[in-house]
N, CA, C and O atoms as CSV, one atom per row, in Angstrom:
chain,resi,resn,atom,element,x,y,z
A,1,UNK,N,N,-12.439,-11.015,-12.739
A,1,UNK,CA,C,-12.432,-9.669,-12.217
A,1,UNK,C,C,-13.318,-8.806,-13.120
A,1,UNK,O,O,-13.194,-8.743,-14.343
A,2,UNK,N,N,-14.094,-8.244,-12.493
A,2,UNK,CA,C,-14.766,-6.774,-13.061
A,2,UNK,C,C,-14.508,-5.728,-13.244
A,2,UNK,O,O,-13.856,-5.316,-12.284
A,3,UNK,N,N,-14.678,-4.829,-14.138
A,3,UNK,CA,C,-14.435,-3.551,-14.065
A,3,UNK,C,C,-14.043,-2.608,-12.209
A,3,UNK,O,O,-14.929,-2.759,-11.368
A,4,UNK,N,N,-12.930,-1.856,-11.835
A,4,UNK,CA,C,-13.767,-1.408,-10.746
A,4,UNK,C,C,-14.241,-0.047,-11.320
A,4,UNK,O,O,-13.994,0.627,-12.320
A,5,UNK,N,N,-15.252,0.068,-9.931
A,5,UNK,CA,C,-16.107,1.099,-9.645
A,5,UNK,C,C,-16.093,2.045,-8.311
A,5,UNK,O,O,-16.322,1.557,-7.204
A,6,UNK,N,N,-15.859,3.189,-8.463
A,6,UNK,CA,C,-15.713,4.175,-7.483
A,6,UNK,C,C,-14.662,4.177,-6.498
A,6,UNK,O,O,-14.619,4.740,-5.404
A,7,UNK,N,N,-13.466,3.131,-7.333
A,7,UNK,CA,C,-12.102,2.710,-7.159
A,7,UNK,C,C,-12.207,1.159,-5.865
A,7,UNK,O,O,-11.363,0.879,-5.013
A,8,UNK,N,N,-13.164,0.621,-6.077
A,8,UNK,CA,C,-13.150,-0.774,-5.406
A,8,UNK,C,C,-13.855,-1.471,-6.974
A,8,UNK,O,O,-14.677,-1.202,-7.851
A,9,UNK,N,N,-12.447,-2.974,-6.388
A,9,UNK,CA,C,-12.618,-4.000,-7.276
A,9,UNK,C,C,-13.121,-4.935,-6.577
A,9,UNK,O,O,-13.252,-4.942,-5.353
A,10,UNK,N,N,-13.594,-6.235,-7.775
A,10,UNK,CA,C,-14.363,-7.090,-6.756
A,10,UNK,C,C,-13.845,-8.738,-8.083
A,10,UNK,O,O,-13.585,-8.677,-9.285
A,11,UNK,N,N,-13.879,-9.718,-7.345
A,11,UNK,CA,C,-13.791,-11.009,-7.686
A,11,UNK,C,C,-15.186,-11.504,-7.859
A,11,UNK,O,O,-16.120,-11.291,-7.086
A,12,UNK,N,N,-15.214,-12.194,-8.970
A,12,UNK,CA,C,-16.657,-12.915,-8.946
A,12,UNK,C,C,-16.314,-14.678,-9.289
A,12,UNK,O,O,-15.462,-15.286,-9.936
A,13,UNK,N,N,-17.191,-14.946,-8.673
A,13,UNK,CA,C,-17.154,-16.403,-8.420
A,13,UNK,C,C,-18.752,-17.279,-8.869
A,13,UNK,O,O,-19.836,-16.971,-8.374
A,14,UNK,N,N,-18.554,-18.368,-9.877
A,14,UNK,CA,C,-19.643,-18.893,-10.471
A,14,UNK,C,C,-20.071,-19.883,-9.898
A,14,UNK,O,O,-19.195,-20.529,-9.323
A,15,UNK,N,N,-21.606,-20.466,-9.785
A,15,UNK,CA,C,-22.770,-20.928,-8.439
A,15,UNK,C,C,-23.210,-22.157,-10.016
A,15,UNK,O,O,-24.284,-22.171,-10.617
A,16,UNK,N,N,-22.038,-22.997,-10.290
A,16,UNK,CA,C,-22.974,-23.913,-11.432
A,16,UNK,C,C,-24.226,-24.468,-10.987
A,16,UNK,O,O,-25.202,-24.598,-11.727
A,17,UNK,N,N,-24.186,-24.831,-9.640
A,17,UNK,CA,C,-25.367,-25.424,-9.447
A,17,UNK,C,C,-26.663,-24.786,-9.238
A,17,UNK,O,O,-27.681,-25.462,-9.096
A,18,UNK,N,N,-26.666,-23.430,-9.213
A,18,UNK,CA,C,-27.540,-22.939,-9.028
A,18,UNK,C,C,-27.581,-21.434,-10.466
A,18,UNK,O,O,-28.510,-20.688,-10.775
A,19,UNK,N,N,-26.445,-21.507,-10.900
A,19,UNK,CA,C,-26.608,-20.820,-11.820
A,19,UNK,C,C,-26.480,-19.428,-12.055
A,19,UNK,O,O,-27.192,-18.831,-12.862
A,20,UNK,N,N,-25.521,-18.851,-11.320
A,20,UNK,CA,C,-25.528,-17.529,-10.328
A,20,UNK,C,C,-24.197,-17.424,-10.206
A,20,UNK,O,O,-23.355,-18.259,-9.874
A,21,UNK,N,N,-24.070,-15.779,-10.657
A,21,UNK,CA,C,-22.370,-15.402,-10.493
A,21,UNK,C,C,-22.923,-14.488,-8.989
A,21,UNK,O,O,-23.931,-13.831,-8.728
A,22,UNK,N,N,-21.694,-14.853,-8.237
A,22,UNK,CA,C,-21.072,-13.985,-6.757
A,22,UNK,C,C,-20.538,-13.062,-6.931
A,22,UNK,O,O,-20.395,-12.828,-8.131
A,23,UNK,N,N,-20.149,-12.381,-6.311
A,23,UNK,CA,C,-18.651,-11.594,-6.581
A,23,UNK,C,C,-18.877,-10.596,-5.114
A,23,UNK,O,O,-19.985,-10.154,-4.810
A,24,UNK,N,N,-17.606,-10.341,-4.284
A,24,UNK,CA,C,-17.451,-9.857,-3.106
A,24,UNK,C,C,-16.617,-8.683,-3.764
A,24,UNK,O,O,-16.119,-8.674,-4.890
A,25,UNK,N,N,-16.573,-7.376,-2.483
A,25,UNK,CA,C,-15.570,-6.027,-3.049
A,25,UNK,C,C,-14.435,-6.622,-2.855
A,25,UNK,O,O,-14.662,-7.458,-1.980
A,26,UNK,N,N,-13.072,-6.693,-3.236
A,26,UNK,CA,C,-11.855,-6.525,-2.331
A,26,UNK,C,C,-10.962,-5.645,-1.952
A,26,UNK,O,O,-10.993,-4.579,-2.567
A,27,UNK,N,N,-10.200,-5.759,-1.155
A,27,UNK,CA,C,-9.091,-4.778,-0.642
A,27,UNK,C,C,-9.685,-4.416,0.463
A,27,UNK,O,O,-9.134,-3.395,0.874
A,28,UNK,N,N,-10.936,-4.904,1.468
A,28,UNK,CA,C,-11.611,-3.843,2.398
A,28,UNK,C,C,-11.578,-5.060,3.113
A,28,UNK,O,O,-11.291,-6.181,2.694
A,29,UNK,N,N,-11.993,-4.605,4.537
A,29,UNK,CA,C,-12.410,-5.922,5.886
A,29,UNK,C,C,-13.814,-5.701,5.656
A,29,UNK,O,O,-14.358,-6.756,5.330
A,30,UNK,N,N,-14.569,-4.762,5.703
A,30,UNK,CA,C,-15.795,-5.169,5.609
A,30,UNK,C,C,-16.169,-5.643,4.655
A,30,UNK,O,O,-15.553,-5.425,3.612
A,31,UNK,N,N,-17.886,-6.878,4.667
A,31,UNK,CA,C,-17.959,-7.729,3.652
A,31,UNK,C,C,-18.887,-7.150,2.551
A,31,UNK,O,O,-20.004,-6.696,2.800
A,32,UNK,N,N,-18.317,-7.205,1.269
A,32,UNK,CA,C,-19.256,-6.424,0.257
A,32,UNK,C,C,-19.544,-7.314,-0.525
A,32,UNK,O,O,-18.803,-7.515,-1.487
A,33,UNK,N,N,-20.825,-8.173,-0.300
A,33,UNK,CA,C,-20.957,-9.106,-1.889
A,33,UNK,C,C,-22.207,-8.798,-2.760
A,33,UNK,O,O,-22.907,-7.829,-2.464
A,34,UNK,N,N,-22.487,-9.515,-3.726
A,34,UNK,CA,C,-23.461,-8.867,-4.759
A,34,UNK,C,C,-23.245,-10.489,-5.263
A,34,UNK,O,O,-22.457,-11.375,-4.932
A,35,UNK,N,N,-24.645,-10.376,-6.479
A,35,UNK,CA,C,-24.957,-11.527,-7.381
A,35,UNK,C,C,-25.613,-11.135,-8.407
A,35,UNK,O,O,-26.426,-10.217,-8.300
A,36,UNK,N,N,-25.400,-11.709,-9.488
A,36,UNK,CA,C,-26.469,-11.687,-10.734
A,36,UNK,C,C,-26.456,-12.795,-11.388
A,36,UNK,O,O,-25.462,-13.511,-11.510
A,37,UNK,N,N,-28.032,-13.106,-12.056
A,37,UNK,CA,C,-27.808,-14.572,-12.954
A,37,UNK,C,C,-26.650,-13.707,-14.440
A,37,UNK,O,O,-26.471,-14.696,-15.150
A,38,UNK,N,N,-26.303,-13.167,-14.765
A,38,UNK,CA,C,-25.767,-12.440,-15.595
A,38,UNK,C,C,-24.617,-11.516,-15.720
A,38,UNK,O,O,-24.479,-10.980,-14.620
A,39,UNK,N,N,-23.750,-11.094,-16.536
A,39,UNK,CA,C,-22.970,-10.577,-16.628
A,39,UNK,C,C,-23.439,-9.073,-16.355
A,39,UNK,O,O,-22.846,-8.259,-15.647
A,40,UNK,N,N,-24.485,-8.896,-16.981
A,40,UNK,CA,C,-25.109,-7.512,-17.005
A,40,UNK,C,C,-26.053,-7.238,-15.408
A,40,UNK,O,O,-26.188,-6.100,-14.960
A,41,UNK,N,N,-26.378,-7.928,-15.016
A,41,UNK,CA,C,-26.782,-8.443,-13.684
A,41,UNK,C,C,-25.912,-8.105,-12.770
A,41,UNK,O,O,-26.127,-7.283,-11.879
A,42,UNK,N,N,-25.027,-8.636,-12.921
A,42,UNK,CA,C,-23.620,-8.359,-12.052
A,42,UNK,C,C,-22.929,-7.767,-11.752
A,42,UNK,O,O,-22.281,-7.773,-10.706
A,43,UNK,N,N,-22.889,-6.623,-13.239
A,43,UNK,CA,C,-22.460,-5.761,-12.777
A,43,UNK,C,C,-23.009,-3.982,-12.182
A,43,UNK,O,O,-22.551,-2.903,-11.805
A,44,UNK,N,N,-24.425,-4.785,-12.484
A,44,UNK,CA,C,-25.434,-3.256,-11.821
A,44,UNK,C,C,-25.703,-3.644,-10.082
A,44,UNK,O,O,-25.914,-2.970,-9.074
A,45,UNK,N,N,-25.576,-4.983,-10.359
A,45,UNK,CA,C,-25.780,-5.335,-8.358
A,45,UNK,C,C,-24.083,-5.057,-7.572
A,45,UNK,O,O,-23.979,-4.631,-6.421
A,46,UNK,N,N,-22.791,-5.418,-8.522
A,46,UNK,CA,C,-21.734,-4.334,-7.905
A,46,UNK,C,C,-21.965,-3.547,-7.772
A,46,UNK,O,O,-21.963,-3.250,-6.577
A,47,UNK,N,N,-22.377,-2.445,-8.725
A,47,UNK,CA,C,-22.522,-0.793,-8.930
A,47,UNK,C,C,-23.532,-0.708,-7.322
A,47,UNK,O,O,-22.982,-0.153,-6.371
A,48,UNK,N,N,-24.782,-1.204,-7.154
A,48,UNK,CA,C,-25.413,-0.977,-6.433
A,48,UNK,C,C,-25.221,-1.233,-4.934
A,48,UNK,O,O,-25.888,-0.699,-4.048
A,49,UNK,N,N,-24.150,-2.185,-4.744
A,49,UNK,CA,C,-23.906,-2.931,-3.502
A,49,UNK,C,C,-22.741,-1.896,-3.184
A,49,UNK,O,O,-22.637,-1.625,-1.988
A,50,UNK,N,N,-21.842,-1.267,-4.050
A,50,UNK,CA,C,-20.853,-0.307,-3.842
A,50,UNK,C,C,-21.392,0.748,-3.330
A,50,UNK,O,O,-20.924,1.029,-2.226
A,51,UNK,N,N,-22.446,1.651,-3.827
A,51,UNK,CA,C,-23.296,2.786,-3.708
A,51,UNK,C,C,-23.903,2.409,-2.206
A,51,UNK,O,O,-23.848,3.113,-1.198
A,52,UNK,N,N,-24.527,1.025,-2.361
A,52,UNK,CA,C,-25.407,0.923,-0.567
A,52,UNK,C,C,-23.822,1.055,0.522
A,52,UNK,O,O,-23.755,1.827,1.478
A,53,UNK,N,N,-23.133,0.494,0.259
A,53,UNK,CA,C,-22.097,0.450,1.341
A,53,UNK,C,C,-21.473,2.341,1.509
A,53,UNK,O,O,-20.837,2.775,2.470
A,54,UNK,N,N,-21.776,2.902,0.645
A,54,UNK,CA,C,-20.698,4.413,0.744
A,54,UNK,C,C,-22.157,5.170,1.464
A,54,UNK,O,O,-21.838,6.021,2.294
A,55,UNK,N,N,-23.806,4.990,1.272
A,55,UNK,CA,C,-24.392,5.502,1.883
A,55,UNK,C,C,-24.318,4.656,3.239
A,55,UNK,O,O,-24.095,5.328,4.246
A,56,UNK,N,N,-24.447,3.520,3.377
A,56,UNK,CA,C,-24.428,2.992,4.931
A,56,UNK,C,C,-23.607,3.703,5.767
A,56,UNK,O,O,-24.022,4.057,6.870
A,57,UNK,N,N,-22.280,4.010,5.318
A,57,UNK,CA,C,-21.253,4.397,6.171
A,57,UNK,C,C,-21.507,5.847,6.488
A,57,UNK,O,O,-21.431,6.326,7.619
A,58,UNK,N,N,-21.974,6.838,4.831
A,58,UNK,CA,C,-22.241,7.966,5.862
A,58,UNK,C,C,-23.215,8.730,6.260
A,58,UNK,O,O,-23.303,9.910,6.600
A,59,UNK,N,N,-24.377,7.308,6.096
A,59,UNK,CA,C,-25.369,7.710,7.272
A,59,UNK,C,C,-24.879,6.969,8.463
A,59,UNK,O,O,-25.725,7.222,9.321
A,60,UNK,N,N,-24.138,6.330,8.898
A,60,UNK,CA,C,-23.361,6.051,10.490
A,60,UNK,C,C,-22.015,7.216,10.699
A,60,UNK,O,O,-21.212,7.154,11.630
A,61,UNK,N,N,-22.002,8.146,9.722
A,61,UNK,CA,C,-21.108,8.459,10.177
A,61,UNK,C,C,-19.671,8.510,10.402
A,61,UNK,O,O,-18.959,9.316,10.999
A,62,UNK,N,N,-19.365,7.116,9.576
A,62,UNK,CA,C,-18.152,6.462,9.282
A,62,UNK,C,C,-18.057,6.789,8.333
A,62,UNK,O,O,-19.005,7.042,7.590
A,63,UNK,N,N,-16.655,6.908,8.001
A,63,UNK,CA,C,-15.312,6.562,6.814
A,63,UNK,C,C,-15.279,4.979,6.139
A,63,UNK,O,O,-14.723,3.952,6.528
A,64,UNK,N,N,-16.131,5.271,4.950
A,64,UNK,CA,C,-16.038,3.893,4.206
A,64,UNK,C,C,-14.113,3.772,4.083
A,64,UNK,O,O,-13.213,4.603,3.963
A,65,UNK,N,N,-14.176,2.316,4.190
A,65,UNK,CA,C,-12.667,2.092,3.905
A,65,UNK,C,C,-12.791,2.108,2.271
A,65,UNK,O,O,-13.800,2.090,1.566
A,66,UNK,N,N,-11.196,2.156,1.870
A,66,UNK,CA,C,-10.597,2.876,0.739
A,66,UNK,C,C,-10.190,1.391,0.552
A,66,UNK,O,O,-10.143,0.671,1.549
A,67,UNK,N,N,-9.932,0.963,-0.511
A,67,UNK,CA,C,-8.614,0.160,-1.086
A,67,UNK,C,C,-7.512,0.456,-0.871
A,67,UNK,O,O,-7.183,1.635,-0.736
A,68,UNK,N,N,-6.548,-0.685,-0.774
A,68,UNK,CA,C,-5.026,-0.595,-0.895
A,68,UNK,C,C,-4.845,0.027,-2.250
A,68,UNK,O,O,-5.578,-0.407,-3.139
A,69,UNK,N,N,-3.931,1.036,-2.571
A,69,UNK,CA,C,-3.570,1.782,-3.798
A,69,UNK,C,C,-2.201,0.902,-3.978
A,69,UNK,O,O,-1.694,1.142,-5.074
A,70,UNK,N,N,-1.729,0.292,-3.483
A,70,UNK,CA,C,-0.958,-0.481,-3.471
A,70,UNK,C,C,1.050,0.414,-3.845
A,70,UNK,O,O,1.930,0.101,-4.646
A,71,UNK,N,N,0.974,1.361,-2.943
A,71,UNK,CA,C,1.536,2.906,-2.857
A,71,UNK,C,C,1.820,3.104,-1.356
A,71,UNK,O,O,0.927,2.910,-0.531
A,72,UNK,N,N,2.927,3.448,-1.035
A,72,UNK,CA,C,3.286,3.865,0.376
A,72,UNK,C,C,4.858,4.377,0.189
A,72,UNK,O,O,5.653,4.208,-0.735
A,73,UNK,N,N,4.960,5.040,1.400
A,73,UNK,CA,C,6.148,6.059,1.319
A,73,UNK,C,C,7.003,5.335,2.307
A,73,UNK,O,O,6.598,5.260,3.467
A,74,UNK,N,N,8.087,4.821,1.986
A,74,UNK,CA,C,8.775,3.680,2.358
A,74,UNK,C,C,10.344,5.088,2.892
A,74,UNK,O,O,10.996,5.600,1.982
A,75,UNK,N,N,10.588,5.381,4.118
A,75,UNK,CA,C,11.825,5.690,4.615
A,75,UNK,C,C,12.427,5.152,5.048
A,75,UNK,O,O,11.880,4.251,5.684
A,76,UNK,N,N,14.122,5.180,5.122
A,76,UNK,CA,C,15.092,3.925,5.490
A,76,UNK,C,C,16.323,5.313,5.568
A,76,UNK,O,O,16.233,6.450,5.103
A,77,UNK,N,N,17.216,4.789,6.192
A,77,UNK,CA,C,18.600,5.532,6.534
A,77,UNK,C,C,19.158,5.782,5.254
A,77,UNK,O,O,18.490,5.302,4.339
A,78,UNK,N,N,20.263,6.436,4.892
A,78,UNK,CA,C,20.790,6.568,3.811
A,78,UNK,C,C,22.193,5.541,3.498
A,78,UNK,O,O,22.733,5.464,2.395
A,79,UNK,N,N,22.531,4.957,4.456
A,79,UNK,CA,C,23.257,3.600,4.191
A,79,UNK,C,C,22.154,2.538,3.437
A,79,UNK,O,O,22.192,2.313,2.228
A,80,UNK,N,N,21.365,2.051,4.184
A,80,UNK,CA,C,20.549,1.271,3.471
A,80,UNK,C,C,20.000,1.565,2.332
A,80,UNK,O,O,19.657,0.632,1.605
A,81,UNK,N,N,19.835,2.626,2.006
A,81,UNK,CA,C,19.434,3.190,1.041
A,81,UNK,C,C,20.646,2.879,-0.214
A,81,UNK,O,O,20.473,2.234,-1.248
A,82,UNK,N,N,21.473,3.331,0.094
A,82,UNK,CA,C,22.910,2.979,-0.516
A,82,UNK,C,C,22.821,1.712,-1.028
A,82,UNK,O,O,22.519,1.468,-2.196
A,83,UNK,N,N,23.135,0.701,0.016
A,83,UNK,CA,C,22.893,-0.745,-0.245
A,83,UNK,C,C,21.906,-1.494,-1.132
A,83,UNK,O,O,22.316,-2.366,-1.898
A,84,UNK,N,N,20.391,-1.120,-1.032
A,84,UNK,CA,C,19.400,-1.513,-2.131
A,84,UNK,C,C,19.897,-0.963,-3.097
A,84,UNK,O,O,20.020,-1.731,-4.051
A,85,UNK,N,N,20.372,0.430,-3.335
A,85,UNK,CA,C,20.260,0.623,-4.740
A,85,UNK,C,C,21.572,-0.593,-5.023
A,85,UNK,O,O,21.505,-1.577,-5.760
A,86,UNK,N,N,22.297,-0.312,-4.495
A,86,UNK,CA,C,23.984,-1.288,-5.414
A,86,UNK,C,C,23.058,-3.137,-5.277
A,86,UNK,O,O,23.600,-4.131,-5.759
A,87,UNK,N,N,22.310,-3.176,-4.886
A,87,UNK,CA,C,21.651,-4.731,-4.943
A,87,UNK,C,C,20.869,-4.726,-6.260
A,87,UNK,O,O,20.809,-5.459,-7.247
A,88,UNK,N,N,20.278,-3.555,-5.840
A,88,UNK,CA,C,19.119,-3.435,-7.254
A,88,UNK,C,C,20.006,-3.538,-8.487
A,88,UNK,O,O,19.893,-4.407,-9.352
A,89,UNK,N,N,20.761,-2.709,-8.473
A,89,UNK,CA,C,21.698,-2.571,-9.966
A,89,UNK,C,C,22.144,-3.540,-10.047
A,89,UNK,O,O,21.728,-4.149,-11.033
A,90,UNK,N,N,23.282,-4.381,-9.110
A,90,UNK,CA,C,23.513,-5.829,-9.541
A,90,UNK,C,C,22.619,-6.815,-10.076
A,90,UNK,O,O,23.055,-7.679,-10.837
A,91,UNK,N,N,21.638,-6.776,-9.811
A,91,UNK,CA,C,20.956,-7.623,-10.216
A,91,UNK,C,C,19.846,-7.049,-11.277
A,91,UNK,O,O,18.675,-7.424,-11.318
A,92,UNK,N,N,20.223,-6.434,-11.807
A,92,UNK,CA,C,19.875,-5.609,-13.021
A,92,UNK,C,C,17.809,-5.069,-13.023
A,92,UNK,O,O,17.063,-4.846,-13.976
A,93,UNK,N,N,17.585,-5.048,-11.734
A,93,UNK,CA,C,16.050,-4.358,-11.733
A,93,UNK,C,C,15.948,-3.080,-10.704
A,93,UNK,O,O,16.822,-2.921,-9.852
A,94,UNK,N,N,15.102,-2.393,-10.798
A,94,UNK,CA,C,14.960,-1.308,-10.019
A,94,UNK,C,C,14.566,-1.987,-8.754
A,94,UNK,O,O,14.165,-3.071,-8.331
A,95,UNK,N,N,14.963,-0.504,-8.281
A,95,UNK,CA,C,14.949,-0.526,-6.530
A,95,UNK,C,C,13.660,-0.993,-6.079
A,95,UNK,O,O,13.441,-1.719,-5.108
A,96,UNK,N,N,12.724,-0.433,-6.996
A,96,UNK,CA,C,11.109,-0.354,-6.597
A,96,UNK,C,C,11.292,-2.335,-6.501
A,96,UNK,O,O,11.399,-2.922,-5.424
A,97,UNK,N,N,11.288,-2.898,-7.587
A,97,UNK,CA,C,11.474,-4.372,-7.647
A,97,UNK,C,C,11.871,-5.403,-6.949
A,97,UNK,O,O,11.283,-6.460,-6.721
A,98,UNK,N,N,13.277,-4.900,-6.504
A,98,UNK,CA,C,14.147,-5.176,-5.783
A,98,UNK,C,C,13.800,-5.107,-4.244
A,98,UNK,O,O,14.213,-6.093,-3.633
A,99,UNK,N,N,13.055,-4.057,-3.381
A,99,UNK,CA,C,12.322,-4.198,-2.477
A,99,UNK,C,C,11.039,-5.035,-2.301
A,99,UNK,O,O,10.792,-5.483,-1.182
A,100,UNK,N,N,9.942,-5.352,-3.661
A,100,UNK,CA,C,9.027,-5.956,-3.441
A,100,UNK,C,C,9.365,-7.683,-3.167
A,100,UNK,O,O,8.732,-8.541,-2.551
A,101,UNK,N,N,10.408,-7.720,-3.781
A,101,UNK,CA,C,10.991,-8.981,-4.020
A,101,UNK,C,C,11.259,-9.301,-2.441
A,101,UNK,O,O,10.621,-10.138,-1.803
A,102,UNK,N,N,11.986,-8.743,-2.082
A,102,UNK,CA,C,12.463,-8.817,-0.684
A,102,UNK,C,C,11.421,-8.922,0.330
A,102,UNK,O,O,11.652,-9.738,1.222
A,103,UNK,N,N,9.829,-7.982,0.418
A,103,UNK,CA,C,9.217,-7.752,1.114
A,103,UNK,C,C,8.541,-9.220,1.012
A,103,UNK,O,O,8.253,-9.841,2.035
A,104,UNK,N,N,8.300,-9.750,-0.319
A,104,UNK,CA,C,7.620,-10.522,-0.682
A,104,UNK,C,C,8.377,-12.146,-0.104
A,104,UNK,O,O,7.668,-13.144,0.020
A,105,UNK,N,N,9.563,-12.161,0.135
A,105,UNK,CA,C,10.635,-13.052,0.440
A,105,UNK,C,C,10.142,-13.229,1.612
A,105,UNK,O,O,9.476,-14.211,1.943
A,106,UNK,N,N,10.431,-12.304,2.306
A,106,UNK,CA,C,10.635,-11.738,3.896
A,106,UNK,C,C,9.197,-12.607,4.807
A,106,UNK,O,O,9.288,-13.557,5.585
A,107,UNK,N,N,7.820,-11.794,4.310
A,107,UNK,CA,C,6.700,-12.001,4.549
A,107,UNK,C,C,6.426,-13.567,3.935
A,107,UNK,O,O,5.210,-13.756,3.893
A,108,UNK,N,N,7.042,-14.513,3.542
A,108,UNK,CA,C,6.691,-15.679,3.194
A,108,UNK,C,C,7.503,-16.918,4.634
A,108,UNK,O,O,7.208,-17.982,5.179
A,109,UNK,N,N,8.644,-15.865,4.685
A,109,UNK,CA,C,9.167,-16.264,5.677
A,109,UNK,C,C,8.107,-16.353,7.259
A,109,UNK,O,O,7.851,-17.188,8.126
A,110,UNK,N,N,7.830,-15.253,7.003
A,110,UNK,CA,C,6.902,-15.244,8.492
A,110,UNK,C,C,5.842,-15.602,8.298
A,110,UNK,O,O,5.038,-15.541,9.228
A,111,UNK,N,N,5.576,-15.934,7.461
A,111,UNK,CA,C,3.936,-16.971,7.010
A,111,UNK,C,C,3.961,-18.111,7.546
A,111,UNK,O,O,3.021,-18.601,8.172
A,112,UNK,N,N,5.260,-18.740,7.310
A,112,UNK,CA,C,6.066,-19.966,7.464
A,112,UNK,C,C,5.935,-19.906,8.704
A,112,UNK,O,O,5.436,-20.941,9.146
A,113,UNK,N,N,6.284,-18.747,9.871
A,113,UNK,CA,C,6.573,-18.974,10.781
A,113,UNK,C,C,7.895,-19.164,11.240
A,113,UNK,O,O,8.206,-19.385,12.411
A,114,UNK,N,N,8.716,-19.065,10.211
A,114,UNK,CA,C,10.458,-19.043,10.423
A,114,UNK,C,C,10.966,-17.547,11.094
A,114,UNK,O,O,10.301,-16.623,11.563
A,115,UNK,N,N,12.665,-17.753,10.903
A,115,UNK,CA,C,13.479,-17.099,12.205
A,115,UNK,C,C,12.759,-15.082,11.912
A,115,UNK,O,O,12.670,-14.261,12.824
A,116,UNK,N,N,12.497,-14.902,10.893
A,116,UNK,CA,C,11.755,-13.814,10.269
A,116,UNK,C,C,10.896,-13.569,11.838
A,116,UNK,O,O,11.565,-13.059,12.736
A,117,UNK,N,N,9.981,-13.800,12.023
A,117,UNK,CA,C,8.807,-13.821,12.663
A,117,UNK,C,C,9.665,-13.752,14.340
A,117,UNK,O,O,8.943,-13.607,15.326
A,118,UNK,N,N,10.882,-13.844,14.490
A,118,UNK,CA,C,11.141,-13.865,15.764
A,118,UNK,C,C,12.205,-12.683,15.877
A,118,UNK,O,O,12.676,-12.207,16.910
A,119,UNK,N,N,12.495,-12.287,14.401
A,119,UNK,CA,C,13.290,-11.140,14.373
A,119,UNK,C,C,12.297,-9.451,14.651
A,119,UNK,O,O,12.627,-8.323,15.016
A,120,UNK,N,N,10.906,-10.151,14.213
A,120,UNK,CA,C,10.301,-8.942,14.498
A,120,UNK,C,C,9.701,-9.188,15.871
A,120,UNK,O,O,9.134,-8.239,16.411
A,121,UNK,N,N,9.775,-10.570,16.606
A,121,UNK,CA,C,9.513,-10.457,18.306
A,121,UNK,C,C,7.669,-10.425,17.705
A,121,UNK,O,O,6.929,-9.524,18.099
A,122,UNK,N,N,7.252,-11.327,16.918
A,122,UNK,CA,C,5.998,-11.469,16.660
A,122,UNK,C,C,5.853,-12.988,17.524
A,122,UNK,O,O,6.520,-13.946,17.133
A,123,UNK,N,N,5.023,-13.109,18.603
A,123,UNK,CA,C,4.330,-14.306,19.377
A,123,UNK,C,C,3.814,-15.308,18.035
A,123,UNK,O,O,4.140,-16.495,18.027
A,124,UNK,N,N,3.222,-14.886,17.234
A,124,UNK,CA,C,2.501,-15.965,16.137
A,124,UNK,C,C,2.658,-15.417,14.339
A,124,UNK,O,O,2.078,-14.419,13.910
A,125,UNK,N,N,3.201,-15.961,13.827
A,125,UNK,CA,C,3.047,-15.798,12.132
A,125,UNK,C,C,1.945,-15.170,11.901
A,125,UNK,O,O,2.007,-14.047,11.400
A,126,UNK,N,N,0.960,-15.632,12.150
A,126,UNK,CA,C,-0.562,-14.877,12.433
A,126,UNK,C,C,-0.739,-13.316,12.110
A,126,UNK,O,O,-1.177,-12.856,11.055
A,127,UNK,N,N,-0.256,-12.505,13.375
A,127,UNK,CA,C,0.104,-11.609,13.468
A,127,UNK,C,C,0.242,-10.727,12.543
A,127,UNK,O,O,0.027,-9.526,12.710
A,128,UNK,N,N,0.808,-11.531,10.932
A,128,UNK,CA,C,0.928,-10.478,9.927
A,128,UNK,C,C,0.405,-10.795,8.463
A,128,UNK,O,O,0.675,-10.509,7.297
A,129,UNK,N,N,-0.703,-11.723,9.361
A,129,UNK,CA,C,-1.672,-12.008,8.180
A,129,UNK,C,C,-2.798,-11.446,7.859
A,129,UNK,O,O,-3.419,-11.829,6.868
């Protein structure tokens, strides 16, 4: 991983045979990649491949996509609410934890393709990939 830049990060991936680091943006659907034979290479063709993608978009006019901030405002009833917290505390981690755990449970389930995936009336596991 690289530094990010202008709040997109990017993975880089090494080309032994040819001698050449990759590296794509992530967190976005559209495809952002860059290369340098070099570390220093690499990371001015991110910088630059970041910069071409924020002018592409608004000379079309579009809203470059953002990254996941990995942040959302999660509402639930106040019973349930009740319930996570007395789960969370039993098991001695915060609520915040205690939900990822679960989300993270949950969504492995429907990866799987198990009873998860039919509780949300999803046709294919797919669906929430």
């Amino acid at each position: 991983m690289i530094k990010d830049y202008k709040g997109y990060s990017a993975k880089v991936y090494v080309d032994e045979e040819q001698g050449i680091l990759h590296g794509e943006v992530l967190g976005i659907a559209d495809v952002v990649t860059f290369q340098g034979k070099d570390v220093e290479e690499l990371v001015k063709a991110f910088h630059d491949s970041v910069d071409d993608y924020l002018a592409y978009c608004k000379e079309r006019g579009e809203e470059a996509e953002k990254p996941y901030s990995g942040r959302f405002v999660l509402r639930m009833s106040p019973t349930l609410h009740r319930k996570v917290a007395m789960e969370a505390k039993k098991n001695d981690v915060s609520m915040n934890d205690w939900i990822i755990a679960a989300i993270e449970d949950f969504y492995e389930e429907v990866a799987a393709g198990a009873e998860a995936a039919r509780r949300l009336k999803c046709k294919t596991p797919e669906m929430l990939a």
